[in-house]
N, CA, C and O atoms as a printed pandas DataFrame, in Angstrom:
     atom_number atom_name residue_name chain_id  residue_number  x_coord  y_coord  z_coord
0              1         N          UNK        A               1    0.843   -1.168    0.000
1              2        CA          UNK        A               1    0.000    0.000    0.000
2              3         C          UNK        A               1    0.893    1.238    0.000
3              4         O          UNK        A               1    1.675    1.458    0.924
4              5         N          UNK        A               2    0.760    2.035   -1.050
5              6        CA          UNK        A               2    1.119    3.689   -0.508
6              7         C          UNK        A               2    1.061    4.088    0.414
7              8         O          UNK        A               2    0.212    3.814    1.262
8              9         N          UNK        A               3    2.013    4.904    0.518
9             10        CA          UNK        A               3    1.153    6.463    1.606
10            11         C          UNK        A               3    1.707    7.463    1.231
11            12         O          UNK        A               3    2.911    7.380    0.991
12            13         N          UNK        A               4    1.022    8.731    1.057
13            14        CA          UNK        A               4    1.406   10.060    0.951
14            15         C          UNK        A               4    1.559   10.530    2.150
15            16         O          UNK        A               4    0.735   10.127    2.971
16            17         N          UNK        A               5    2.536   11.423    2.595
17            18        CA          UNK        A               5    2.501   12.450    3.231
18            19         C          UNK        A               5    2.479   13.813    2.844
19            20         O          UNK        A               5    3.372   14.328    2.170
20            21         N          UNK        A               6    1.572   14.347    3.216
21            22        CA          UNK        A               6    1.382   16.085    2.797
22            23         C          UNK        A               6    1.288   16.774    3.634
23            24         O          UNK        A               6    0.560   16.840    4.624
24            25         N          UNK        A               7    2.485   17.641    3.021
25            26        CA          UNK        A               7    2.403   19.344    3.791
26            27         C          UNK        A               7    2.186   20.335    3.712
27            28         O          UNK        A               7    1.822   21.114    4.593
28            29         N          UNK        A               8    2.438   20.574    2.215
29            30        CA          UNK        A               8    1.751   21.904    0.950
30            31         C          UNK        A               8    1.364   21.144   -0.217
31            32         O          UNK        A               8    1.885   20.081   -0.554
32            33         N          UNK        A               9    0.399   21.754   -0.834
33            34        CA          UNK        A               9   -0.462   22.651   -0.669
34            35         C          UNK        A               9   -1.026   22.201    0.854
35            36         O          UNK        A               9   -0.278   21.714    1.702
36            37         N          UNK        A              10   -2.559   22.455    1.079
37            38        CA          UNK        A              10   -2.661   22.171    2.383
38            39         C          UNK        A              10   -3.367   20.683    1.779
39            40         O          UNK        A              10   -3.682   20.523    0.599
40            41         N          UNK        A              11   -3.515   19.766    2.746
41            42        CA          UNK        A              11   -4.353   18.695    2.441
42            43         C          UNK        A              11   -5.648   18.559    1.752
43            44         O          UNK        A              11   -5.774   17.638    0.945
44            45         N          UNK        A              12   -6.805   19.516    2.016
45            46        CA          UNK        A              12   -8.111   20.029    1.325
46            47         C          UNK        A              12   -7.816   19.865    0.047
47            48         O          UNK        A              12   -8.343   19.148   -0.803
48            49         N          UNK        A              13   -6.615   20.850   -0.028
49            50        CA          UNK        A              13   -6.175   21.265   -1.547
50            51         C          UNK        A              13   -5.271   20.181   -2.838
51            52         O          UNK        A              13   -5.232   20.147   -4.068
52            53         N          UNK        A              14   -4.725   19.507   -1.852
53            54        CA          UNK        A              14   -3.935   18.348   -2.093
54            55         C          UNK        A              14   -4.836   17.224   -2.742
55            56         O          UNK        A              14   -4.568   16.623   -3.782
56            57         N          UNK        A              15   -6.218   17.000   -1.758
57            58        CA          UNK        A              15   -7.344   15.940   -2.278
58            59         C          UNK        A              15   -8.115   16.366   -3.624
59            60         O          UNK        A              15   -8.312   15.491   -4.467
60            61         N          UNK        A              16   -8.510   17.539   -3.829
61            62        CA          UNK        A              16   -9.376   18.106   -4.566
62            63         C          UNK        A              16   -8.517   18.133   -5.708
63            64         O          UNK        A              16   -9.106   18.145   -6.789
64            65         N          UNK        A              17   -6.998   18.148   -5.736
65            66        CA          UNK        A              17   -6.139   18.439   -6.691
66            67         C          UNK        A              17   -6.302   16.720   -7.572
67            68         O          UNK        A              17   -6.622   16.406   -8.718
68            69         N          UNK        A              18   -5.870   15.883   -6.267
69            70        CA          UNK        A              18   -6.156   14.346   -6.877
70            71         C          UNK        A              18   -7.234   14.055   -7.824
71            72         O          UNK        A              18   -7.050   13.578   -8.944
72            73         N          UNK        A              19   -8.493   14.401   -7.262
73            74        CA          UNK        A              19   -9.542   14.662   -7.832
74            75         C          UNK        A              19   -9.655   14.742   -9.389
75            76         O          UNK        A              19   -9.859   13.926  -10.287
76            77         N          UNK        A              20   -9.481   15.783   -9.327
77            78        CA          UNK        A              20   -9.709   16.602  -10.332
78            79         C          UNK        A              20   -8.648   15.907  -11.329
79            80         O          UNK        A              20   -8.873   16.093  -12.525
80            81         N          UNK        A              21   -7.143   14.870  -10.879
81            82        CA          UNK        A              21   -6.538   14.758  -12.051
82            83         C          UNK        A              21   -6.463   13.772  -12.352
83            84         O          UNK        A              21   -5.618   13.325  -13.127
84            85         N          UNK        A              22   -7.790   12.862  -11.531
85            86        CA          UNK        A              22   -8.665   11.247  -11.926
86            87         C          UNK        A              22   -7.111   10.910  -11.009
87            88         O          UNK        A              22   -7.492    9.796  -11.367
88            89         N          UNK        A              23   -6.210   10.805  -10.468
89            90        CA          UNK        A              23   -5.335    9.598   -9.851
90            91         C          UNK        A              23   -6.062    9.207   -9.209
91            92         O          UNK        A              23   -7.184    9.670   -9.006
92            93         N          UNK        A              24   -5.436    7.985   -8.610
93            94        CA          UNK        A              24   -5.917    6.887   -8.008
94            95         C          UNK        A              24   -6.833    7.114   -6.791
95            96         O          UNK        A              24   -6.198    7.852   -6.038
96            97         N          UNK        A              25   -7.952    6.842   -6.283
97            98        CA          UNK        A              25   -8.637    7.182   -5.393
98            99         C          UNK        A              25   -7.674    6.630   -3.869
99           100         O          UNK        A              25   -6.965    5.627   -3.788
100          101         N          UNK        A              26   -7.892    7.441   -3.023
101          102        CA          UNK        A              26   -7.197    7.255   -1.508
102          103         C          UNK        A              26   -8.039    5.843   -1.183
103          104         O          UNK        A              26   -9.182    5.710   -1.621
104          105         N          UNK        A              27   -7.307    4.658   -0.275
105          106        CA          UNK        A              27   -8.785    4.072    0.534
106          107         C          UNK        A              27   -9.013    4.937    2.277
107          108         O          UNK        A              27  -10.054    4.898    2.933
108          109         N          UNK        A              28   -7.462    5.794    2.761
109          110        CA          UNK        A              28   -8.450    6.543    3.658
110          111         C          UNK        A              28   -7.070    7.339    3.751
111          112         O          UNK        A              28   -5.888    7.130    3.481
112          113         N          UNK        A              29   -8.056    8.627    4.414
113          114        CA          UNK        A              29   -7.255    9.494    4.575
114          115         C          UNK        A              29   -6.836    9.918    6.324
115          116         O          UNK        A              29   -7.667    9.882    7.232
116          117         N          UNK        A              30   -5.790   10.197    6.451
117          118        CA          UNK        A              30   -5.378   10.431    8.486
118          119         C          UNK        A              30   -4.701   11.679    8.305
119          120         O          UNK        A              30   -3.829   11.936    7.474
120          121         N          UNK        A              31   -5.232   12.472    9.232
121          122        CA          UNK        A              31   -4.578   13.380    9.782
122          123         C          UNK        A              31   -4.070   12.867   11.359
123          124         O          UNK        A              31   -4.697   12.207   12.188
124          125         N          UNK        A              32   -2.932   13.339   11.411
125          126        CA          UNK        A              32   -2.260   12.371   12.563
126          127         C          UNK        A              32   -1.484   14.069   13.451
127          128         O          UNK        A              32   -0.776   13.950   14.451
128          129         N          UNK        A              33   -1.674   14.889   13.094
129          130        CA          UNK        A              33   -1.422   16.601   14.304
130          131         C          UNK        A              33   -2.765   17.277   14.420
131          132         O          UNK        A              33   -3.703   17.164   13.631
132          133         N          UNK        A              34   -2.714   18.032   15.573
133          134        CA          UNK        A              34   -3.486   18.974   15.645
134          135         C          UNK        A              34   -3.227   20.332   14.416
135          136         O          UNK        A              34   -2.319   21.052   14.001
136          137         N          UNK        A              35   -4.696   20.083   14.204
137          138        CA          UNK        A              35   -4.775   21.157   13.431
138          139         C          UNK        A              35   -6.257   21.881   12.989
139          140         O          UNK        A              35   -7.225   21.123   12.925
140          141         N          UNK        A              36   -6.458   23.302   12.688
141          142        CA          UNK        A              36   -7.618   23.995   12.969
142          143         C          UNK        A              36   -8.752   23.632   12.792
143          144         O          UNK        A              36   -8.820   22.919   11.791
144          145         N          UNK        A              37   -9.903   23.809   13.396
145          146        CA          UNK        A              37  -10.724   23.060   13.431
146          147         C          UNK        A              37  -11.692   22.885   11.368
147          148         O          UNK        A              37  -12.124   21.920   10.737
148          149         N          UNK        A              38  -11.611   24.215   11.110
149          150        CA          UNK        A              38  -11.885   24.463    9.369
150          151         C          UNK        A              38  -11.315   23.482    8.880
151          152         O          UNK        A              38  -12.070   22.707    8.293
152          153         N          UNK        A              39   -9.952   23.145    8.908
153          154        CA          UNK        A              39   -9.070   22.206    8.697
154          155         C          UNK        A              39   -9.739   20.960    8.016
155          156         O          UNK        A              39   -9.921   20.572    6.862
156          157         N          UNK        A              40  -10.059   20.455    9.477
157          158        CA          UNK        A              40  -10.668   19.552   10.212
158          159         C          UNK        A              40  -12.420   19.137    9.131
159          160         O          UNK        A              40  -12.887   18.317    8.341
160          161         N          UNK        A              41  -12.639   19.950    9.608
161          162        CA          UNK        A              41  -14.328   19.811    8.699
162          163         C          UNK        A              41  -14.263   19.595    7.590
163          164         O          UNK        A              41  -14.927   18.698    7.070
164          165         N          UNK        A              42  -13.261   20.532    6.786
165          166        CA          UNK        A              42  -13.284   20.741    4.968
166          167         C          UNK        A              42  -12.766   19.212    5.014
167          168         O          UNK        A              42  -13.528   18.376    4.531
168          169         N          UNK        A              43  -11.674   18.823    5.491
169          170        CA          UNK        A              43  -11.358   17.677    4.663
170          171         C          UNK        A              43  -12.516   16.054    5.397
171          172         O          UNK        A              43  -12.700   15.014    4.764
172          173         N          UNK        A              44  -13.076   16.354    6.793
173          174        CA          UNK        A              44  -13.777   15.117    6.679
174          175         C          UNK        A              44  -15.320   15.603    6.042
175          176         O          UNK        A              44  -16.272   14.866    6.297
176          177         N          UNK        A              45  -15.485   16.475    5.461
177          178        CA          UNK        A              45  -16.779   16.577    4.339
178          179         C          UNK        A              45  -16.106   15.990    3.146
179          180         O          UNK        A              45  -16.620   15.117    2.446
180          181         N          UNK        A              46  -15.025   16.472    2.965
181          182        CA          UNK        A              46  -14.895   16.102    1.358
182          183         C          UNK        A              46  -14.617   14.327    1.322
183          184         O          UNK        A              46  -14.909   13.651    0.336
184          185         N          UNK        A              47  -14.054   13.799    2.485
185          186        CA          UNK        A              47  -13.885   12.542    2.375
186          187         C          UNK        A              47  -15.533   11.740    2.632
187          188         O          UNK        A              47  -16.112   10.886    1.961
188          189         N          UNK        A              48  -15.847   12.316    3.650
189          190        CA          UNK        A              48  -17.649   11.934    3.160
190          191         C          UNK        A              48  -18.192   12.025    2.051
191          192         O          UNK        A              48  -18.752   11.006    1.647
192          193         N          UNK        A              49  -18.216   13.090    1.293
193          194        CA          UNK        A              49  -18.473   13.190   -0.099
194          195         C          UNK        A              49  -18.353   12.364   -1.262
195          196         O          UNK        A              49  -18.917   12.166   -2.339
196          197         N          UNK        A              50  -17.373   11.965   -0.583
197          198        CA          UNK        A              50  -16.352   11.084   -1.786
198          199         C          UNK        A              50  -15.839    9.733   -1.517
199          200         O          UNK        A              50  -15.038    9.028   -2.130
200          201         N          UNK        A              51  -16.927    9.454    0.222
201          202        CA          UNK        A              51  -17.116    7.602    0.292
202          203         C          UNK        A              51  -15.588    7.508    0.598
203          204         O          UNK        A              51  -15.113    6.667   -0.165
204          205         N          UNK        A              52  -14.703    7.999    1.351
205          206        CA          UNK        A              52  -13.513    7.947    1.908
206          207         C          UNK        A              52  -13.274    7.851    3.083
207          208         O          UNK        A              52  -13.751    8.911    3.488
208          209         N          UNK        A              53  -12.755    7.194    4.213
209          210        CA          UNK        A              53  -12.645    6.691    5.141
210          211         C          UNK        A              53  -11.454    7.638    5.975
211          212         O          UNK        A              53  -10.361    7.828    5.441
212          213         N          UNK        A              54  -11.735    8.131    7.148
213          214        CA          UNK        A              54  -11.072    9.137    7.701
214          215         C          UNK        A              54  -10.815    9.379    8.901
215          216         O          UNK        A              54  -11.666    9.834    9.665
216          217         N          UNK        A              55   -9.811    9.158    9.191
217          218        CA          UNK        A              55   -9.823    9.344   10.729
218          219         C          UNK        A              55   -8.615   10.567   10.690
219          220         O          UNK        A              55   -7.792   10.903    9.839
220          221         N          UNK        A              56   -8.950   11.042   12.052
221          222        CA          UNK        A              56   -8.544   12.027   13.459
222          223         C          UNK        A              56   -7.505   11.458   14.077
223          224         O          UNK        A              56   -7.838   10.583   14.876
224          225         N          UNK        A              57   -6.307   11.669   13.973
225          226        CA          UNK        A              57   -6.016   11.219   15.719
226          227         C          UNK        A              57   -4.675   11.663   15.918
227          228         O          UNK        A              57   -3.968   11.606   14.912
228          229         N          UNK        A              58   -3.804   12.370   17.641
229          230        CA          UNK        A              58   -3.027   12.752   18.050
230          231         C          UNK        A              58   -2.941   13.183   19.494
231          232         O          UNK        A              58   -3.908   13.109   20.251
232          233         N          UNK        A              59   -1.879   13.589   19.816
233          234        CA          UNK        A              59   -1.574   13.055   21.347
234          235         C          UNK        A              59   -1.049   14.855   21.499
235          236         O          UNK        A              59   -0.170   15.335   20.783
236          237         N          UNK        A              60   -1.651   15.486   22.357
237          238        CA          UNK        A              60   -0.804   16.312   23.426
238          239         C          UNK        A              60   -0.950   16.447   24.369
239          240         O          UNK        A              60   -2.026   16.733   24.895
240          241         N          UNK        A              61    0.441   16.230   25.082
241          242        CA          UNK        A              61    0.738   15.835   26.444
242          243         C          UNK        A              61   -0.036   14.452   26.758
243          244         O          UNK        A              61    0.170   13.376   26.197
244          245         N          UNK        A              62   -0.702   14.643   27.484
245          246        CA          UNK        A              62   -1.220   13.541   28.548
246          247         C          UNK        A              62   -2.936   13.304   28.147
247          248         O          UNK        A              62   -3.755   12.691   28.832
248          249         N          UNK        A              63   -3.165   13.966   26.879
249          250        CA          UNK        A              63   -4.352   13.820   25.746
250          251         C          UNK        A              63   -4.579   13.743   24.792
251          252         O          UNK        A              63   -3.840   14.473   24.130
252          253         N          UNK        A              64   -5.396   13.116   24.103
253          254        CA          UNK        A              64   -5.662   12.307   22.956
254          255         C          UNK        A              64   -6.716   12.929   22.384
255          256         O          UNK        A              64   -7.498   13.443   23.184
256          257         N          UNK        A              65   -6.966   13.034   21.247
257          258        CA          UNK        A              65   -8.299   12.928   20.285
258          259         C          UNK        A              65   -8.523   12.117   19.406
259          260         O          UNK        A              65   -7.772   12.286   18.445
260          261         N          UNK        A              66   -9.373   11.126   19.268
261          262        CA          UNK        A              66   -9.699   10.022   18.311
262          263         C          UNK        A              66  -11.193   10.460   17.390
263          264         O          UNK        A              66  -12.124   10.904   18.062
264          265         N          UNK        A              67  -11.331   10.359   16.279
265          266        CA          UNK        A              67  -12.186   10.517   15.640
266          267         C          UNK        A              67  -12.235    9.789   14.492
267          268         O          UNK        A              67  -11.298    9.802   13.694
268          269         N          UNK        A              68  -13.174    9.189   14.332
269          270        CA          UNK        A              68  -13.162    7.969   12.941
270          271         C          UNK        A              68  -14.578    8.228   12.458
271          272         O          UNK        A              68  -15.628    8.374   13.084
272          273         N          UNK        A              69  -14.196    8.244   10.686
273          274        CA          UNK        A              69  -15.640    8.575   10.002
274          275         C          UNK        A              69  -15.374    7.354    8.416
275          276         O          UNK        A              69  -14.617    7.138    7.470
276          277         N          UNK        A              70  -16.605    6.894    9.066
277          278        CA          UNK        A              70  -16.120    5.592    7.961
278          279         C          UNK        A              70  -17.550    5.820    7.082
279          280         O          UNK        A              70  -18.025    4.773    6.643
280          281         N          UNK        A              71  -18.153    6.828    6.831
281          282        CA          UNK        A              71  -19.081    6.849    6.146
282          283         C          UNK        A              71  -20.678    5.843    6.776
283          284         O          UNK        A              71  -20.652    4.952    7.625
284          285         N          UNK        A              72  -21.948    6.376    6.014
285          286        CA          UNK        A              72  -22.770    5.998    6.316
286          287         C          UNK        A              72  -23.484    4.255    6.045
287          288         O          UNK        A              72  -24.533    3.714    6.393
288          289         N          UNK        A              73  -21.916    3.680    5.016
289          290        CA          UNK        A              73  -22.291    2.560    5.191
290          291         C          UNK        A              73  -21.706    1.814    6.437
291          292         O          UNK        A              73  -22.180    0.730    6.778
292          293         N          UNK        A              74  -20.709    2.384    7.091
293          294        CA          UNK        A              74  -20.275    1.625    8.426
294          295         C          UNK        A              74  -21.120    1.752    9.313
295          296         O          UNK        A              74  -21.539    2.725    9.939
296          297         N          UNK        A              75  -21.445    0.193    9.325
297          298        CA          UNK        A              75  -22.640   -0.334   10.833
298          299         C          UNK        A              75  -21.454   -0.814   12.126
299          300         O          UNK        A              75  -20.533   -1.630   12.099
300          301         N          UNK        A              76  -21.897   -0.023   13.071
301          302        CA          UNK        A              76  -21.384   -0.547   14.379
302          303         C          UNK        A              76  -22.376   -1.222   15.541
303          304         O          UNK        A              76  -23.207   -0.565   16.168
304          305         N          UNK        A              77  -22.169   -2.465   15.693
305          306        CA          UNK        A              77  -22.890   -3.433   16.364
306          307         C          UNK        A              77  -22.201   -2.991   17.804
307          308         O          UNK        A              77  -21.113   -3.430   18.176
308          309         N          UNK        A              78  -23.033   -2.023   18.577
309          310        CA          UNK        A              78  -22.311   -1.882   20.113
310          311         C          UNK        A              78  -23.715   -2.647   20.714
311          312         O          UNK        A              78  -24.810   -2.127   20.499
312          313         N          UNK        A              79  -23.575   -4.226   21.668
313          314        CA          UNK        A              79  -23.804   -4.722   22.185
314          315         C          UNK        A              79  -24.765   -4.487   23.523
315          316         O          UNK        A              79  -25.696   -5.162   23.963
316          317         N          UNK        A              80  -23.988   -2.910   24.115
317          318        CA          UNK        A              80  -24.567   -2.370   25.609
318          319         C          UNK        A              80  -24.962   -1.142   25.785
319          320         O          UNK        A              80  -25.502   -0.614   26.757
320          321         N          UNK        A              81  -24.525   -0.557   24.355
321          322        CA          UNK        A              81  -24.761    0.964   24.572
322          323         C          UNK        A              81  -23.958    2.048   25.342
323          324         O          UNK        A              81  -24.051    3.270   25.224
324          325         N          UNK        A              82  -23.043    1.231   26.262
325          326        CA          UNK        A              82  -22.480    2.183   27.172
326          327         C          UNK        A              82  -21.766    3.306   27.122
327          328         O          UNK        A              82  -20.662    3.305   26.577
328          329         N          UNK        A              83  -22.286    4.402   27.673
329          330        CA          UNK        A              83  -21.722    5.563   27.133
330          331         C          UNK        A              83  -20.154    5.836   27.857
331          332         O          UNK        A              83  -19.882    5.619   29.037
332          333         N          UNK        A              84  -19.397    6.269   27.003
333          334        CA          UNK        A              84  -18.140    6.874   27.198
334          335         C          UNK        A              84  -17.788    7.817   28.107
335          336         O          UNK        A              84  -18.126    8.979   27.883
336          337         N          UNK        A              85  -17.066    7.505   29.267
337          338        CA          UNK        A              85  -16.253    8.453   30.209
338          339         C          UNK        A              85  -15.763    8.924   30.212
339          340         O          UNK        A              85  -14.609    8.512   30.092
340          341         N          UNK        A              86  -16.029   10.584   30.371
341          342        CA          UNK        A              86  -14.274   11.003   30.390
342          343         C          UNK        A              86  -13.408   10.860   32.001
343          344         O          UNK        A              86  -13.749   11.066   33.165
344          345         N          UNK        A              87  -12.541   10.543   31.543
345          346        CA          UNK        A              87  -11.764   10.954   32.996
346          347         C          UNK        A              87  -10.527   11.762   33.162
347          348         O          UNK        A              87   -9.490   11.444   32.580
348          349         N          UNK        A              88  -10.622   12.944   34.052
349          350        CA          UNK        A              88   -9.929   13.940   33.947
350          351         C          UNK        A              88   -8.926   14.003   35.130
351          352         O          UNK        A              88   -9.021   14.594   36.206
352          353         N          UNK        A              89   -7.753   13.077   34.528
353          354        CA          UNK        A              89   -6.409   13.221   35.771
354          355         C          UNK        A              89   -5.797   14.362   36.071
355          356         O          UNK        A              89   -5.232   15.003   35.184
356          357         N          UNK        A              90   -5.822   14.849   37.568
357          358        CA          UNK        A              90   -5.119   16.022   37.950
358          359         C          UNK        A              90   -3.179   16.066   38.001
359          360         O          UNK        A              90   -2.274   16.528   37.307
360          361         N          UNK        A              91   -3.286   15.485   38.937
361          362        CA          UNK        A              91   -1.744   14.580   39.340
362          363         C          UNK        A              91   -1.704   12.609   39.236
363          364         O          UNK        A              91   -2.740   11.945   39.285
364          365         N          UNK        A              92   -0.542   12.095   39.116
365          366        CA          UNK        A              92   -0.262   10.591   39.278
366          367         C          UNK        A              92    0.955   10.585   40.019
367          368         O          UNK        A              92    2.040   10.831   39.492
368          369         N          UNK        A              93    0.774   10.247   41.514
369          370        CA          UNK        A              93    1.901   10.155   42.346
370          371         C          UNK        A              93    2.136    9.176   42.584
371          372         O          UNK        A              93    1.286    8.307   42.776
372          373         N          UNK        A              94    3.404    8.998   42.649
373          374        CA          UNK        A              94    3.692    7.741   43.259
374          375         C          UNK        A              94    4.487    7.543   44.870
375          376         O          UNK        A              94    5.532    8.113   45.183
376          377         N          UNK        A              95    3.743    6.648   45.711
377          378        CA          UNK        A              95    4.118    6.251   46.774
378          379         C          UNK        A              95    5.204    5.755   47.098
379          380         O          UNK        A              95    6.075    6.257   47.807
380          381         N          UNK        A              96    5.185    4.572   46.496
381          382        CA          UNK        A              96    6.005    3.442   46.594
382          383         C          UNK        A              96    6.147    2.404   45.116
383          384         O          UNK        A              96    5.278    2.318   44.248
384          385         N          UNK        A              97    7.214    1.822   45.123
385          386        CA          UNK        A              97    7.425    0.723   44.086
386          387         C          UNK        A              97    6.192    0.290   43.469
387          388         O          UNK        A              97    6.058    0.144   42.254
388          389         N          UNK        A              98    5.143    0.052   44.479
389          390        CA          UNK        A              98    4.315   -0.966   44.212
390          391         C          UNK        A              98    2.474    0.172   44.231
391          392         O          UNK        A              98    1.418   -0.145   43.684
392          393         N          UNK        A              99    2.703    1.138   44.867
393          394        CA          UNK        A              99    1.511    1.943   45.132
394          395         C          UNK        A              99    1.766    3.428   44.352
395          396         O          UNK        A              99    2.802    4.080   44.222
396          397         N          UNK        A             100    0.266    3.709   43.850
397          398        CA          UNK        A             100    0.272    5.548   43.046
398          399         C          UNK        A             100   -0.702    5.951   43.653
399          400         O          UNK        A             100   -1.151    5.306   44.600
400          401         N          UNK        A             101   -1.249    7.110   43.243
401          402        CA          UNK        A             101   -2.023    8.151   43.867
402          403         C          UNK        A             101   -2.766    8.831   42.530
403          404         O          UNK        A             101   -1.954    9.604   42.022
404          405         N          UNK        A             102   -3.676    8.820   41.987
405          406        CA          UNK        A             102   -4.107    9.280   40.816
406          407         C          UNK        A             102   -5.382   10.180   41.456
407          408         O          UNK        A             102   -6.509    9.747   41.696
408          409         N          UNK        A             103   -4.901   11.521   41.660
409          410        CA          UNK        A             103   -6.254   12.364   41.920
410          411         C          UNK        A             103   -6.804   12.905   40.812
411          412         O          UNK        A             103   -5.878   13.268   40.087
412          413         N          UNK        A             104   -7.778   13.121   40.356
413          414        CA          UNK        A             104   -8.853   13.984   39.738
414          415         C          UNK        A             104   -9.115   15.037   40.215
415          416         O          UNK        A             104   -9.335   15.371   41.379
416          417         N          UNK        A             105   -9.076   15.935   38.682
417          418        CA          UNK        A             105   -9.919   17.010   38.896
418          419         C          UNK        A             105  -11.223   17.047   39.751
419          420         O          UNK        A             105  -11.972   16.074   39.661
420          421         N          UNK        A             106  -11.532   17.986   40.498
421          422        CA          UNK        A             106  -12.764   18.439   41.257
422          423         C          UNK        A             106  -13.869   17.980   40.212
423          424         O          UNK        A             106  -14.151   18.505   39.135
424          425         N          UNK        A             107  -14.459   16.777   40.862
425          426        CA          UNK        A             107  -16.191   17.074   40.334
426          427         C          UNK        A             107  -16.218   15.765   39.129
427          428         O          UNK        A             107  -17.261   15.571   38.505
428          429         N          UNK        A             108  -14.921   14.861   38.862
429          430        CA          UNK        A             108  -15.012   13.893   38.048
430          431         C          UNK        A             108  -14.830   12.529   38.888
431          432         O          UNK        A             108  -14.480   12.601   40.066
432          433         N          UNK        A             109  -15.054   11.363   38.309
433          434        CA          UNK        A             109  -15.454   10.292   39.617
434          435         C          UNK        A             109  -14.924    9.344   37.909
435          436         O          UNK        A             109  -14.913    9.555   36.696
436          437         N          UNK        A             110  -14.649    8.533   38.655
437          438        CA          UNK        A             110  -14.227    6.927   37.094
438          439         C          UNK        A             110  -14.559    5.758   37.739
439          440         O          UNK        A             110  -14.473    5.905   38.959
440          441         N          UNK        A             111  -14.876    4.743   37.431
441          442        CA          UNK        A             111  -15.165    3.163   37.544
442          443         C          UNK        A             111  -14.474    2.737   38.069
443          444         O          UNK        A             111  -14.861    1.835   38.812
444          445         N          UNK        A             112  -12.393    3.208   38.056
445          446        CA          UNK        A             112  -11.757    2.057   38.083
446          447         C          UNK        A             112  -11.742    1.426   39.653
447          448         O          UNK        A             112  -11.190    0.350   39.880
């Protein structure tokens, strides 16, 4: 499998360019940095548009954003429904070898 990496033109511009010069269709496209949210929209419309498979995803610091758009033919069979937690770590201390200390922000509570 290929992969492109693009940096200029901008990506939007990069796809629409493909487009337009019939090459080979992408099977998905990743943005893997933060970047503006316009950014963000123009290119997962145009990959909706155009039945292209797209994900989101990158790390700063000690947070993540995941986003996956596989179009309206992807069926997801979720079993329980259960809705998604956030959990918002303040500090992770550690005690000892064997013991930590993971406080939360004021006002958030987790399962574990």
């Amino acid at each position: 499998m290929k992969v492109t990496v693009v940096s200029e033109p901008s990506l939007l511009e990069y796809l629409k360019q493909q487009k337009q010069s019939k090459q080979d269709p992408f099977k998905i496209v990743v943005i893997s940095e933060n970047q503006p949210k316009e950014t963000v929209l123009g290119v997962s419309g145009f990959c909706r548009d155009n039945s292209i498979p797209f994900l989101l995803s990158f790390v700063a610091g000690c947070s993540a954003k995941i986003l996956s758009d596989f179009g309206e033919e992807f069926k997801v069979l979720d079993q329980n429904s259960e809705e998604i937690v956030d959990v918002m770590i303040q500090t992770i201390g550690e005690k000892d070898k064997e013991t930590a200390t993971v406080k939360l922000i004021e006002g958030f509570d987790h399962q574990f």
